[in-house]
DORODO-608333 format. One line per field, with one value per atom (N, C-alpha, C): residue number from 0; residue in one letter; z, x, y. Coordinates in steps of 0.02 Angstrom, whole numbers, plus 50000, padded with zeros to 5 digits. Example, Ala and Ser with C-alpha at 12.3 -4.5 7.8 and 13.67 -1.06 7.14 Angstrom:
BEGIN
k: (0_0_0_1_1_1) $
r: (A_A_A_S_S_S) $
Z: (50390_50390_50390_50354_50357_50394) $
X: (50660_50615_50660_50642_50684_50645) $
Y: (49716_49775_49835_49888_49947_50002) $
END
This chain:
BEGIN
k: (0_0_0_1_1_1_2_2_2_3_3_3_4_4_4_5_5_5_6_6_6_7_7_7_8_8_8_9_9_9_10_10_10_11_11_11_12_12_12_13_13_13_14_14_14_15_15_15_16_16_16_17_17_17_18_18_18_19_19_19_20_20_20_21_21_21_22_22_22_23_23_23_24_24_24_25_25_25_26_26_26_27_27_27_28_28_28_29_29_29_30_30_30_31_31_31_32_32_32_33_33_33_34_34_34_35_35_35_36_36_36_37_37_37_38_38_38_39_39_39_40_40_40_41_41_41_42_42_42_43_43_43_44_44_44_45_45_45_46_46_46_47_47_47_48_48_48_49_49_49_50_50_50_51_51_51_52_52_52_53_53_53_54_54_54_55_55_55_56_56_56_57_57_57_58_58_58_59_59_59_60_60_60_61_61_61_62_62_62_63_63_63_64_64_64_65_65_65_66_66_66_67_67_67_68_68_68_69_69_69_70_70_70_71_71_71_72_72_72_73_73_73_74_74_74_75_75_75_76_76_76_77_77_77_78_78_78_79_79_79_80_80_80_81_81_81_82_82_82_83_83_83_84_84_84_85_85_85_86_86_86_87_87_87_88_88_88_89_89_89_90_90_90_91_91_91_92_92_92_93_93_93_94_94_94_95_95_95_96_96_96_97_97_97_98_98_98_99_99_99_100_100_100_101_101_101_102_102_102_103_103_103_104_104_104_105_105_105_106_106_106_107_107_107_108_108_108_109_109_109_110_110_110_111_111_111_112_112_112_113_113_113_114_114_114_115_115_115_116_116_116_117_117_117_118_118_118_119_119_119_120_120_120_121_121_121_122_122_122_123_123_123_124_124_124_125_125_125_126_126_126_127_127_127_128_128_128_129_129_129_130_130_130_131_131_131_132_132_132_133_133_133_134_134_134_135_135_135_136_136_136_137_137_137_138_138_138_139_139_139_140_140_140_141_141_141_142_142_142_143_143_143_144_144_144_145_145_145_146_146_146_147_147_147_148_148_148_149_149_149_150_150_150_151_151_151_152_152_152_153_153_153_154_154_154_155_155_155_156_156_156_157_157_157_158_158_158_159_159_159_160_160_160_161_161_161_162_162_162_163_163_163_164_164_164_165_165_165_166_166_166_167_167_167_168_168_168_169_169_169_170_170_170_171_171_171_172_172_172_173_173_173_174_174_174_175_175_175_176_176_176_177_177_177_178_178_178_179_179_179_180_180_180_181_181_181_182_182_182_183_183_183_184_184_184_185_185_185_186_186_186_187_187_187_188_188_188_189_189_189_190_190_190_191_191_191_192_192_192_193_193_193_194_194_194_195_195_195_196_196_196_197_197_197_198_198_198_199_199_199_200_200_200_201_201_201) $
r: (X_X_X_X_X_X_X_X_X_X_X_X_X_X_X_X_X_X_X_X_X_X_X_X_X_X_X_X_X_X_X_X_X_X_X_X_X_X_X_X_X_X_X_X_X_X_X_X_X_X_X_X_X_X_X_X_X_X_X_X_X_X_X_X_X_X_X_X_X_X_X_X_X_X_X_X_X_X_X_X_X_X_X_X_X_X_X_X_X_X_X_X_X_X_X_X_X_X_X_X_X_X_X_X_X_X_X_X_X_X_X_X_X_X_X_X_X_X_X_X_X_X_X_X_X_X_X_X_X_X_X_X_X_X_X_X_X_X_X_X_X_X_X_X_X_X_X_X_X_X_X_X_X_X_X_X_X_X_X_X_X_X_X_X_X_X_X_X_X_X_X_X_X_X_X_X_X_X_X_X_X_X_X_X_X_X_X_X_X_X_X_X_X_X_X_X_X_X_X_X_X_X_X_X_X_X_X_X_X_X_X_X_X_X_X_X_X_X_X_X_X_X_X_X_X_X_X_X_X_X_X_X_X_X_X_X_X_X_X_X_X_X_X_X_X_X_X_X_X_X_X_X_X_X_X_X_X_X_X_X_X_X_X_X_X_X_X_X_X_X_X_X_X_X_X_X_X_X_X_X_X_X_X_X_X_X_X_X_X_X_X_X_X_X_X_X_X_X_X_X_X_X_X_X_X_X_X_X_X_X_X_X_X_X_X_X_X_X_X_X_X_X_X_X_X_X_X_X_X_X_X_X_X_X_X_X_X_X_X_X_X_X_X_X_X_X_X_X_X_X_X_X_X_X_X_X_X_X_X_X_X_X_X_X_X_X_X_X_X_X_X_X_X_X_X_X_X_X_X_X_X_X_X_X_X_X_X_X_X_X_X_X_X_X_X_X_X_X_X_X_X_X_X_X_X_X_X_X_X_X_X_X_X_X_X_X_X_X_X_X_X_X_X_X_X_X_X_X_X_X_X_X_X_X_X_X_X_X_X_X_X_X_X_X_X_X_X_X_X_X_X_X_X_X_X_X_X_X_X_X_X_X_X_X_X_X_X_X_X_X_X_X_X_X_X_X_X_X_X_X_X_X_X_X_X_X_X_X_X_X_X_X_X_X_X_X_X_X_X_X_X_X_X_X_X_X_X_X_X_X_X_X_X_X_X_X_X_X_X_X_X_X_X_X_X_X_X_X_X_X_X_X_X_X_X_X_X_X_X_X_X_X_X_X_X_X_X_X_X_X_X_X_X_X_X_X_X_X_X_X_X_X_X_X_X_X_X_X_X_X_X_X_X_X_X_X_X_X_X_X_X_X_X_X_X_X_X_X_X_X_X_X_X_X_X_X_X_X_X_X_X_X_X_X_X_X) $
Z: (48866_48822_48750_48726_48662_48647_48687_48671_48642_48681_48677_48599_48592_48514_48463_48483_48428_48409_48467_48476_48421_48445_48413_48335_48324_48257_48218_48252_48201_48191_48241_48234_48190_48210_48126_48091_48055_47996_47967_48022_48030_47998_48023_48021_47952_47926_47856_47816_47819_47772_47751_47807_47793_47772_47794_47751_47696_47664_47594_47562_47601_47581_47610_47641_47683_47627_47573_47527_47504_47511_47481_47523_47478_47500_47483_47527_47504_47464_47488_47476_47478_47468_47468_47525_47597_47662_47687_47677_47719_47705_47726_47725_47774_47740_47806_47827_47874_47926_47974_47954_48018_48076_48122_48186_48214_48238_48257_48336_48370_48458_48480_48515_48562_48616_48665_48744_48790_48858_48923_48966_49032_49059_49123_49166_49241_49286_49313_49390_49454_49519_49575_49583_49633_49653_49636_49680_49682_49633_49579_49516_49454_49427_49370_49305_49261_49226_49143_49106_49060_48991_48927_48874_48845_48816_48758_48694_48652_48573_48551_48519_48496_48401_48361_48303_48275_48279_48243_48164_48141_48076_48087_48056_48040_47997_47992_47935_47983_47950_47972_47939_47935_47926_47966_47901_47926_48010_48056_48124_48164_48150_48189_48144_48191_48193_48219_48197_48238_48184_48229_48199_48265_48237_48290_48297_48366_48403_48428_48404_48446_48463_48522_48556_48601_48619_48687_48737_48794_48856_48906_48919_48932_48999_49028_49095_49145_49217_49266_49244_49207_49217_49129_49079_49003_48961_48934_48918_48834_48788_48724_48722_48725_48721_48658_48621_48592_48592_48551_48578_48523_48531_48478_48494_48452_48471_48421_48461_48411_48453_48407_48403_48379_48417_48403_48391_48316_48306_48314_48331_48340_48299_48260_48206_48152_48120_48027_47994_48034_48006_48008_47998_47990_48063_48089_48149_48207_48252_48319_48382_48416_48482_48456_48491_48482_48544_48561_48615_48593_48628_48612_48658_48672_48691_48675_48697_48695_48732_48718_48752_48710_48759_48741_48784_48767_48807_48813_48873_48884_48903_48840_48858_48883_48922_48985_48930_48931_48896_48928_48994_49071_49029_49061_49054_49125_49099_49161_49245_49226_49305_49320_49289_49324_49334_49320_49373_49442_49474_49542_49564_49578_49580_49653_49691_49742_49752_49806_49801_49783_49715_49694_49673_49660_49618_49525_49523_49461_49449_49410_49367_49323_49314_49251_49261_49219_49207_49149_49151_49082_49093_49037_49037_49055_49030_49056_49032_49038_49024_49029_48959_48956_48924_48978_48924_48928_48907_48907_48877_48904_48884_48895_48845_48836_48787_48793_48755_48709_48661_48627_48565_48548_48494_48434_48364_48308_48276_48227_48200_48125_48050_48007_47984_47950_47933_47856_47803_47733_47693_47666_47644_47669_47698_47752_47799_47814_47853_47910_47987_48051_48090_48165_48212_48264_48312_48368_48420_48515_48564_48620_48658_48694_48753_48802_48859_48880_48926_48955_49012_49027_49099_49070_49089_49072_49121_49105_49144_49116_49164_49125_49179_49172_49205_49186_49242_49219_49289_49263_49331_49330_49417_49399_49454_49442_49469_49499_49546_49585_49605_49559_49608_49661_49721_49751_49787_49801_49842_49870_49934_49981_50024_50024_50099_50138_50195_50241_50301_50308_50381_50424_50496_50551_50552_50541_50517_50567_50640_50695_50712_50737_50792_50733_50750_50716_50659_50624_50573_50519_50564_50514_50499_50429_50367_50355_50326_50315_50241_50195_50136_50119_50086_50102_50023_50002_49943_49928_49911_49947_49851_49872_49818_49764_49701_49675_49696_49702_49714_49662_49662_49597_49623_49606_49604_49548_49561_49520_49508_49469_49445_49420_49447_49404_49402_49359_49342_49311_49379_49329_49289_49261_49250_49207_49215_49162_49110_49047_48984_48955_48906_48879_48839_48741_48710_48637_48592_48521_48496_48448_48372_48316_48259_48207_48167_48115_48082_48016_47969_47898_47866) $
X: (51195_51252_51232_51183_51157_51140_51097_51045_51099_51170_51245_51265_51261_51303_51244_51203_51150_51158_51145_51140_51217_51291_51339_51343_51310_51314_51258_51215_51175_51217_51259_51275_51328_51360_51434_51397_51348_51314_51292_51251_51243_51290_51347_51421_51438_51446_51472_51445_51370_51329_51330_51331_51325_51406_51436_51507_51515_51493_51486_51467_51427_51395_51418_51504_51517_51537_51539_51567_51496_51441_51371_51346_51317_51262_51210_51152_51091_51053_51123_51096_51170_51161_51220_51267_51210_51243_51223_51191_51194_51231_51282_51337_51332_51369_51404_51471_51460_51535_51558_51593_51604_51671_51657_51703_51700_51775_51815_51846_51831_51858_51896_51958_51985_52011_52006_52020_52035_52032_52014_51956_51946_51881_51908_51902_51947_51897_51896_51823_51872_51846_51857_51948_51974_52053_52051_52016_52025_52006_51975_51976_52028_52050_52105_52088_52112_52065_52078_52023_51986_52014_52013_52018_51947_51929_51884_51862_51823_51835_51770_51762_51676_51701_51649_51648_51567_51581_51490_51484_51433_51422_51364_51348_51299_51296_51264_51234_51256_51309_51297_51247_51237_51201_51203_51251_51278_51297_51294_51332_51309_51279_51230_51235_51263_51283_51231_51223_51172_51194_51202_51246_51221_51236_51226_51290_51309_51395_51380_51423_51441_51498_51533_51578_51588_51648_51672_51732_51696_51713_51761_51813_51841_51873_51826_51812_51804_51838_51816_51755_51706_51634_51639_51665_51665_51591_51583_51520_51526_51463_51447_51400_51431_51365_51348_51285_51245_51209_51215_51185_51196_51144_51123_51184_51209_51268_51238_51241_51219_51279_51314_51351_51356_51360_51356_51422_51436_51506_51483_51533_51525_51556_51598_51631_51607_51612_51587_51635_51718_51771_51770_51826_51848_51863_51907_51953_51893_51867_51849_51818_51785_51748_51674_51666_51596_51600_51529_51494_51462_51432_51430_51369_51324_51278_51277_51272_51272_51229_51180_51127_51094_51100_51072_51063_51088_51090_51164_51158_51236_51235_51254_51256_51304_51292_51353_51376_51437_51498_51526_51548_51571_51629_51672_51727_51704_51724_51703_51734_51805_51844_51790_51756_51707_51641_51627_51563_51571_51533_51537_51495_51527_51485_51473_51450_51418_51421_51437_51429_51360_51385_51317_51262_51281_51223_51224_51161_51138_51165_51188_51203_51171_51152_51148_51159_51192_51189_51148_51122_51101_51099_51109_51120_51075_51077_51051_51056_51060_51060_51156_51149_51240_51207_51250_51263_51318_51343_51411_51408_51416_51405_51468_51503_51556_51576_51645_51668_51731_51750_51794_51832_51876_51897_51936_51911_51926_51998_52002_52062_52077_52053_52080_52139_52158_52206_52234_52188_52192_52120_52089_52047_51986_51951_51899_51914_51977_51995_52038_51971_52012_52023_52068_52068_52029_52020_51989_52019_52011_51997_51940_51928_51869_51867_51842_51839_51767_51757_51676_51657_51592_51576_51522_51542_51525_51472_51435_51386_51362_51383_51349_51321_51273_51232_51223_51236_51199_51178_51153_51107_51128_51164_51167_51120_51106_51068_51077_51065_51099_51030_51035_50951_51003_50983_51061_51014_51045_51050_51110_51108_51165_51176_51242_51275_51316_51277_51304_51334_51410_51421_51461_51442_51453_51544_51550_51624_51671_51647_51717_51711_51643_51633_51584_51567_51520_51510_51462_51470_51404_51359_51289_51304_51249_51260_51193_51160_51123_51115_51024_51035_50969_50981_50929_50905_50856_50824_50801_50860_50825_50813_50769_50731_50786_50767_50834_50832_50905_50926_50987_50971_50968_51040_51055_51119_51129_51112_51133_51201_51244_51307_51299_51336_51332_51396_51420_51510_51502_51535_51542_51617_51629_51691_51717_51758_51795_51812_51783_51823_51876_51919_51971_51978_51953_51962_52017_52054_52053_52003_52000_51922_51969_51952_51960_51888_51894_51819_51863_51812_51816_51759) $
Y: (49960_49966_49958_49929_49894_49989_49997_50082_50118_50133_50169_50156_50092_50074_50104_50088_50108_50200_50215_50292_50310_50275_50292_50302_50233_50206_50269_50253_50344_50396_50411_50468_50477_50444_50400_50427_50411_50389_50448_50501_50546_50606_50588_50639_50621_50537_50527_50558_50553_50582_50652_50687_50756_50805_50756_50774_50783_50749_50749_50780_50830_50903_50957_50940_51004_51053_51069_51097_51148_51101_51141_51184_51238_51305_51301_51330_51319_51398_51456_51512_51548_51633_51658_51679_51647_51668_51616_51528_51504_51445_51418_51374_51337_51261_51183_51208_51198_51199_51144_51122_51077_51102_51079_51119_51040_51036_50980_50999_50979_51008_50953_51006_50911_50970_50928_50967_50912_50990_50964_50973_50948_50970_50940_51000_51010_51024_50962_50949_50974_50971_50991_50970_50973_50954_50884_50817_50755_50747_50765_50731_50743_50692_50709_50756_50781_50813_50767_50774_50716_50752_50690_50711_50737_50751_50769_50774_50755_50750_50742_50813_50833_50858_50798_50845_50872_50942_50960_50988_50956_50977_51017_51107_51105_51188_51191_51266_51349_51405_51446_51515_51549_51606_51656_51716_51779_51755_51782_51778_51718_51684_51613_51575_51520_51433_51401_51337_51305_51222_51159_51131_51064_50993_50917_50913_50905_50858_50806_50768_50691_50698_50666_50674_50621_50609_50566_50613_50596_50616_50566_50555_50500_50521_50534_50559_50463_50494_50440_50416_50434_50397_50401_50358_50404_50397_50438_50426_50471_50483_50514_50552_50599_50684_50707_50684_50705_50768_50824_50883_50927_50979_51035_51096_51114_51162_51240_51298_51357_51400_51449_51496_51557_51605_51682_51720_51738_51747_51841_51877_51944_52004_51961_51999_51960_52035_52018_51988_51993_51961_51898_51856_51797_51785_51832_51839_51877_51835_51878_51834_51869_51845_51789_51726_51699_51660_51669_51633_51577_51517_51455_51413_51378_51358_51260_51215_51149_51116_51088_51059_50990_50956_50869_50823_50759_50697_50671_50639_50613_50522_50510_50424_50386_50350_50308_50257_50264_50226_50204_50153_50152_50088_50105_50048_49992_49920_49908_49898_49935_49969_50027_50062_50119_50101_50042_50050_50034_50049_50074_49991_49944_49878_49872_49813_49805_49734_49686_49612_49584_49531_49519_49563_49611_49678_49675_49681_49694_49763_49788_49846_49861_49952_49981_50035_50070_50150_50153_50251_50254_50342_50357_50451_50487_50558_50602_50670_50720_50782_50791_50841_50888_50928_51002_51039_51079_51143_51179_51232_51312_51354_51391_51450_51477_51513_51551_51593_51569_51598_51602_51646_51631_51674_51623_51652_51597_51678_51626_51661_51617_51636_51620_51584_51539_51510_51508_51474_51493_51483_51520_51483_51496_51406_51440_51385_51390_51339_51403_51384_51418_51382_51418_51384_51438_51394_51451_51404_51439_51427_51448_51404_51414_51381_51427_51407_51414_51363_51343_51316_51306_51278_51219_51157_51082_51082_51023_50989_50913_50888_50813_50752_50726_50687_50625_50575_50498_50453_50431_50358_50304_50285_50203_50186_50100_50104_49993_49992_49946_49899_49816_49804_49734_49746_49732_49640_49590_49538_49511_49573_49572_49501_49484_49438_49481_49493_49516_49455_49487_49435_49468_49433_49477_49496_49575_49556_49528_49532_49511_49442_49436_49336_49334_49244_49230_49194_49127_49126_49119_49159_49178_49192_49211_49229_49275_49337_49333_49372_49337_49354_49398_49448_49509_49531_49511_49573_49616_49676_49757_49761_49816_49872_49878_49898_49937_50001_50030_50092_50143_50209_50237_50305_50305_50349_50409_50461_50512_50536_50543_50563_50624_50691_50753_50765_50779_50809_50879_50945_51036_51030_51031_51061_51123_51148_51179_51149_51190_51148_51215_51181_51213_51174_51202_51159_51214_51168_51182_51174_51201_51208_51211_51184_51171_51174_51247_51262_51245_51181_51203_51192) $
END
């Protein structure tokens, strides 16, 4: 959890900073943009479907984006996806079709109703691979301020991992007891979902 805050706190810092330059160009076609997302992300039937909230800052040039997101996922398992975001807009306009690419790390943010505990077990989670690839369409507003929507296919990964000293007792007769020190054991978490988000480009 210490690794999580740290990781957060860069990225804050990260985002403040470069704000401050969302206004600056480095040339006559390459510009800061920042794009602001809030959604959903819709896993299998038994799972509920999750909020979402990604903001990326980064440089476009002529039809290609390429830009850092931080985000929270407040998903059954919630966690902060860190990741490189590049975008392929297809019109020369303001108004059209772009495709989208997201790839990074996904850090476990676990409330502590979601970890998955064990009697007497040591706990840890710790992340793993996200990414999310998809389509959309933006649409001008005033200025250089748009909105878009976008739809995508999620992926996100994390490890918990259990170093367990079980009491087992005989559950029907009986009143041994016995006390066992197994190995730790490691649990992979993968979540697909559908996303469906708003965008906000300025």
């Amino acid at each position: 959890m210490k690794v999580n805050g740290i990781f957060l706190t860069l990225a804050c810092l990260v985002i403040l900073l470069s704000t401050k330059g969302q206004h600056a160009t480095t040339s006559s076609t390459l510009k800061f943009q920042s794009n602001l997302q809030t959604g959903i992300l819709i896993g299998p039937k038994s799972s509920s479907a999750a909020l979402a909230l990604n903001l990326i800052n980064g440089l476009q040039q002529k039809s290609w984006f390429a830009g850092i997101g931080v985000g929270i996922d407040f998903g059954s398992k919630r966690s902060i996806p860190l990741f490189l975001d590049v975008k392929k807009y297809f019109s020369k306009e303001n108004n059209g079709i772009f495709a989208y690419v997201d790839a990074g790390h996904n850090f476990s943010w676990l409330k502590s109703e979601q970890k998955t505990l064990l009697s007497q077990a040591e706990y840890k989670s710790s992340g793993n691979y996200y990414y999310e690839t998809g389509m959309g369409y933006r649409f001008l507003l005033r200025g250089v301020t748009a909105m878009g929507v976008s739809a995508g296919y999620s992926v996100k990964q994390f490890r918990e991992t259990y170093s367990n000293n079980l009491i087992i007792e005989p559950p029907i007769t009986g009143t041994a007891t016995y006390t066992g020190n197994f190995p730790p054991a490691s649990f992979t978490n993968t979540f697909n979902r559908l996303s469906l988000k708003l965008n906000l480009f300025f």
